[in-house]
C-alpha positions in Angstrom: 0.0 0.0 0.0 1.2 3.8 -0.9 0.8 6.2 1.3 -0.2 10.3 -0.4 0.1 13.3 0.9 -3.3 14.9 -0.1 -1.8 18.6 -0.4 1.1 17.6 -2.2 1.7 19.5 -5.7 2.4 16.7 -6.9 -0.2 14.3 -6.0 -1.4 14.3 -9.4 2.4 12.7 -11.3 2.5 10.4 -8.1 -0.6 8.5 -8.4 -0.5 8.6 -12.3 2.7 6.9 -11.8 2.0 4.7 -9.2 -1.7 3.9 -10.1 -1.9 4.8 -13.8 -5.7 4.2 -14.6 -6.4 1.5 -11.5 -8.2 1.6 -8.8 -9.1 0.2 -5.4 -9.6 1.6 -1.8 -8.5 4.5 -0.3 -7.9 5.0 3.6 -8.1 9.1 4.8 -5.8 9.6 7.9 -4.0 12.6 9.6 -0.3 12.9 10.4 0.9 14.6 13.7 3.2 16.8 12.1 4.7 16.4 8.4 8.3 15.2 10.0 7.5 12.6 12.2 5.0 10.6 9.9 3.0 9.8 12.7 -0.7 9.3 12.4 -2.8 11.2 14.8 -4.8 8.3 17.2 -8.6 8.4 17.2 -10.7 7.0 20.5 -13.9 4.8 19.7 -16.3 3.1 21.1 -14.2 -0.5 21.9 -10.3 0.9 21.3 -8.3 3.2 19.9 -7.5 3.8 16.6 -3.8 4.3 15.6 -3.8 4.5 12.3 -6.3 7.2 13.2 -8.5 6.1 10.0 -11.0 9.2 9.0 -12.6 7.4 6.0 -12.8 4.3 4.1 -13.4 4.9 0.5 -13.0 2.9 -3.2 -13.2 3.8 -6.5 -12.4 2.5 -9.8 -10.1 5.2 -10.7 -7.9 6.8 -7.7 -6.6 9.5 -10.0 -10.0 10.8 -10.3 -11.5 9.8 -6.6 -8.4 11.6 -5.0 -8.2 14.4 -6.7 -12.2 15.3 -6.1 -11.2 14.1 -2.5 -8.6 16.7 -2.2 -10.2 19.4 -3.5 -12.9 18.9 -1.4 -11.4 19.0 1.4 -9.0 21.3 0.5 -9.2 25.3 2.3 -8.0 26.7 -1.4 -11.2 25.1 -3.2 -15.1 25.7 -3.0 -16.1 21.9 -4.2 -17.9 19.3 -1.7 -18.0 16.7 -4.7 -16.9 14.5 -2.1 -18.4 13.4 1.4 -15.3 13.3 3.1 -15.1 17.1 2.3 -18.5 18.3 3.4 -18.2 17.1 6.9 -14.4 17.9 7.0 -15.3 21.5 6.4 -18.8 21.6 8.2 -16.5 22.1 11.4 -13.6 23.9 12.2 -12.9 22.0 15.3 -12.3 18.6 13.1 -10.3 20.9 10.7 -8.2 22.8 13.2 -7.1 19.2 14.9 -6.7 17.6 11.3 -4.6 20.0 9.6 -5.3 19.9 5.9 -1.9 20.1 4.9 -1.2 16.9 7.4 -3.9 14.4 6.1 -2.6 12.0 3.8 -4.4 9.0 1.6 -3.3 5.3 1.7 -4.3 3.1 -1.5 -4.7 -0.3 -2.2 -5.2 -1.5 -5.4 -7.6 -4.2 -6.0 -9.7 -5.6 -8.9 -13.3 -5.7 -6.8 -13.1 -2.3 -5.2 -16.5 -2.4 -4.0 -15.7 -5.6 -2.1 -12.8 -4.8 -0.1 -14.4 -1.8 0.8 -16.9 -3.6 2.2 -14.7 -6.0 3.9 -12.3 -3.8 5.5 -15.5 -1.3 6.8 -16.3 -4.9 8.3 -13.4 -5.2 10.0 -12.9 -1.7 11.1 -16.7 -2.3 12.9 -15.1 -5.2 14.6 -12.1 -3.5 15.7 -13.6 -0.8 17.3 -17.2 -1.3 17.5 -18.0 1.9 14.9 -17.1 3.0 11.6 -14.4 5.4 11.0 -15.8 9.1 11.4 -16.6 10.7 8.0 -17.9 7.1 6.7 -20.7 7.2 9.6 -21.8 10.9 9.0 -24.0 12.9 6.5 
């Protein structure tokens, strides 16, 4: 799995590289700071969360997906094409503990995106008796 840097200029080139066309899931997390790489830990209902996993998403084109992801969560850009973004920006408490320019994307590629969406939403709910945040809200 690669891990992004949403506001990275050059998010674009690196999943076009990486990715080309493909697609898969995508995992939304927050860094403590940009140097230490460290992702910021969430509490839920049965544990805590280190990976500090925001939002489970797939597509069938990451290029695409991310890029509508990082706009719309982006402070530079008006779009809430994305989910994720809308609640991001609905609060400024969520956005002032997960710095935009400190959340970063994880990708997996996988034929049957839909699926292993599915199956690792699954598996968050067992770990930690809830969804991850922005996948639960509206």
């Amino acid at each position: 799995m690669n891990s992004y840097l949403i506001s990275s200029i050059d998010l674009y080139d690196q999943i076009t590289h990486d990715f080309q066309e493909s697609g898969g899931i995508y995992k939304l997390f927050c860094l403590e700071n940009r140097t230490m790489g460290k992702a910021i830990a969430i509490n839920r209902l049965l544990a805590i969360d280190k990976e500090g996993i925001l939002y489970i998403g797939s597509t069938n084109c990451f290029l695409n997906r991310i890029i509508d992801l990082k706009k719309s969560l982006s402070p530079e850009h008006k779009t809430l094409s994305h989910k994720c973004g809308r609640l991001y920006k609905r609060n400024l408490a969520i956005r002032n503990r997960f710095k935009f320019e400190n959340l970063c994307v994880i990708l997996e590629h996988s034929e049957e995106p839909d699926h292993l969406e599915r199956a690792e939403l699954k598996k968050y709910f067992r770990s930690f008796g809830e969804i991850p945040p922005f996948n639960g809200q509206h």
